[in-house]
C-alpha positions in Angstrom: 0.0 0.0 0.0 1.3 3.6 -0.8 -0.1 5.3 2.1 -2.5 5.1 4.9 -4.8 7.3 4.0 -8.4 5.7 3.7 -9.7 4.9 0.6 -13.2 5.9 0.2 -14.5 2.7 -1.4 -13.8 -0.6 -1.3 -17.0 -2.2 -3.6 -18.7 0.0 -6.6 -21.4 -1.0 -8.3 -23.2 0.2 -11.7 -19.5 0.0 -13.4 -19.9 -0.5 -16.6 -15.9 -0.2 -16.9 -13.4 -0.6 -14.1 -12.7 2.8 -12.2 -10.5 5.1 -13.5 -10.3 7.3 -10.7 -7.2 5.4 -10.0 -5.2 5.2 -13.0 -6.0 3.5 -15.9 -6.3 0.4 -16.2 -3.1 -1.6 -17.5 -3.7 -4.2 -20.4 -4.4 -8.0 -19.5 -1.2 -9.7 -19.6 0.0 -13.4 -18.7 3.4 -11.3 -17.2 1.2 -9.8 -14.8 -0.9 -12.4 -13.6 2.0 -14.8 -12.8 3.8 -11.8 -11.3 0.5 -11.4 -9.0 0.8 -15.4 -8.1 4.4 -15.1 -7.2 3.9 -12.5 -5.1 0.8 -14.2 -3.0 2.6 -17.2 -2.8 5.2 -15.2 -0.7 2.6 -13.8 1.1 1.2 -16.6 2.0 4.5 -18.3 3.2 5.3 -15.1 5.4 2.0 -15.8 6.8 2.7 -19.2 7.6 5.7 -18.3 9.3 4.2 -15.4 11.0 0.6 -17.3 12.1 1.1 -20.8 11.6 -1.7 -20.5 9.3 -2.0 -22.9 6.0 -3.6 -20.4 3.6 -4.4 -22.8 0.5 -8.2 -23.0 0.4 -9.5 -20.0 -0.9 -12.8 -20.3 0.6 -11.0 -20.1 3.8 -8.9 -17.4 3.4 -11.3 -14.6 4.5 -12.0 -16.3 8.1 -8.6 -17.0 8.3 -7.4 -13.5 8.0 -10.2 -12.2 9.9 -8.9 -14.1 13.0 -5.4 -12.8 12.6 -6.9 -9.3 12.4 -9.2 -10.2 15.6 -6.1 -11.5 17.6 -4.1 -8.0 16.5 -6.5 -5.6 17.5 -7.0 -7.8 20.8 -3.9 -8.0 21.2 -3.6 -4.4 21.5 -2.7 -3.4 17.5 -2.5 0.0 17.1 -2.1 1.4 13.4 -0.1 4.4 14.7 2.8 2.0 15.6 1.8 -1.1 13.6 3.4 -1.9 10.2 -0.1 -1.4 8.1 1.5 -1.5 4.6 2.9 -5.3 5.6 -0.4 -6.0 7.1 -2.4 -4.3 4.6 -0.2 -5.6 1.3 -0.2 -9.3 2.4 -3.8 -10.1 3.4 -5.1 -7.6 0.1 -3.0 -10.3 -2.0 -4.1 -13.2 -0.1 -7.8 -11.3 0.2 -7.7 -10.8 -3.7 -6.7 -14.7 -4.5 -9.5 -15.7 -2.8 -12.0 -13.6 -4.1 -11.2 -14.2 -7.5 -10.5 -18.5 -6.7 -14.1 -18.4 -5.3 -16.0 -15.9 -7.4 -13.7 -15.1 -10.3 -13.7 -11.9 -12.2 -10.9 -10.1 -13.7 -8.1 -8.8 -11.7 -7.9 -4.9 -12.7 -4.2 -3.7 -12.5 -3.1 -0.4 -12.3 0.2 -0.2 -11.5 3.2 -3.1 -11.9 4.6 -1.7 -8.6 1.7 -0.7 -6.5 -1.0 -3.1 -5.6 -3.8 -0.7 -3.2 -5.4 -0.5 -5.8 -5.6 -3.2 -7.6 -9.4 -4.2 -8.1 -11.5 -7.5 -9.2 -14.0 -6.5 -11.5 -17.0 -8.5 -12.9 -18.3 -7.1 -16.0 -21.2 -8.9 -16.3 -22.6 -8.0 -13.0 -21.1 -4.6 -13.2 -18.9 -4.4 -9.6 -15.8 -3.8 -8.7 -14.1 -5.1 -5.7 -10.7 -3.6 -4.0 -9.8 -5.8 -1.1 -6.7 -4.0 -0.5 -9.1 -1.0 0.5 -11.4 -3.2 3.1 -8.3 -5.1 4.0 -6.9 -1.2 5.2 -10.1 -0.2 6.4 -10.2 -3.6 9.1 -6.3 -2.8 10.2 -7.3 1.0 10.7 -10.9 0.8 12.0 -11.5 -2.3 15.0 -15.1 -2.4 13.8 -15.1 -2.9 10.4 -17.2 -5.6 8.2 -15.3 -8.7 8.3 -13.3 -9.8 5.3 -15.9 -13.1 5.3 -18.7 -10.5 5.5 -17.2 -8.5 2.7 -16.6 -11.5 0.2 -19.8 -13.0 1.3 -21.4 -9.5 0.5 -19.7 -9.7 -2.5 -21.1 -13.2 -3.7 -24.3 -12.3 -3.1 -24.6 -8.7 -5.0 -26.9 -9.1 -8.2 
């Protein structure tokens, strides 16, 4: 994440194109995608190591993470002191992998270097998802919708 400021969205529906407010968004591109899955993959093994958490099943990713983030702010987290941008990059990735394993949609780059804002975007149902932006939202704010709550929220738009 680039910064800590709060984003001031993290689903939008009616899109009949992904949000530019952003950036543009950068072509598809098989370079991209892997480069995404390389980079989960090592956030899901500093996870591990961190939590002693197996973070495999996408369907269980979102309760998963939730429980870290429950054990944090018990736990006394504070975001002043905290690392957010650790917190915030590697549960978006791990957020955004299981989002799109469960639901699918296409993953909306706008940057090769920054991922906040990377978005999922289903064109068919016009929404667009940013977990990176709920992800922030639950590090900065104790009382936040769940990430389970925000995926299931998700699944369940028409």
């Amino acid at each position: 994440m680039s910064n800590l400021k709060m984003p001031p969205f993290d689903l939008l529906t009616a899109q009949a194109e992904p949000y530019t407010g952003f950036g543009d968004p950068l072509p598809d591109s098989t370079e991209r995608i892997q480069k995404f899955n390389s980079v989960v993959e090592g956030a899901r093994i500093r996870l591990k190591e961190g939590f002693a958490l197996r973070l495999n099943d996408g369907s269980l990713i979102p309760a998963q993470l939730d429980k870290i983030i429950d054990d944090m702010w018990g736990k006394a987290w504070s975001p002043k002191e905290g690392n957010v941008n650790l917190f915030a990059t590697d549960f978006g990735l791990l957020l955004t992998y299981a989002i799109n394993s469960q639901l699918g949609g296409n993953i909306i780059f706008r940057s090769d270097v920054d991922v906040s804002h990377l978005s999922v975007w289903w064109p068919e149902r016009k929404l667009e998802a940013f977990p990176f932006h709920h992800v922030l939202k639950c590090l900065l704010e104790k009382n936040t919708n769940s990430l389970e709550s925000f995926v299931r929220g998700i699944s369940e738009f028409r």
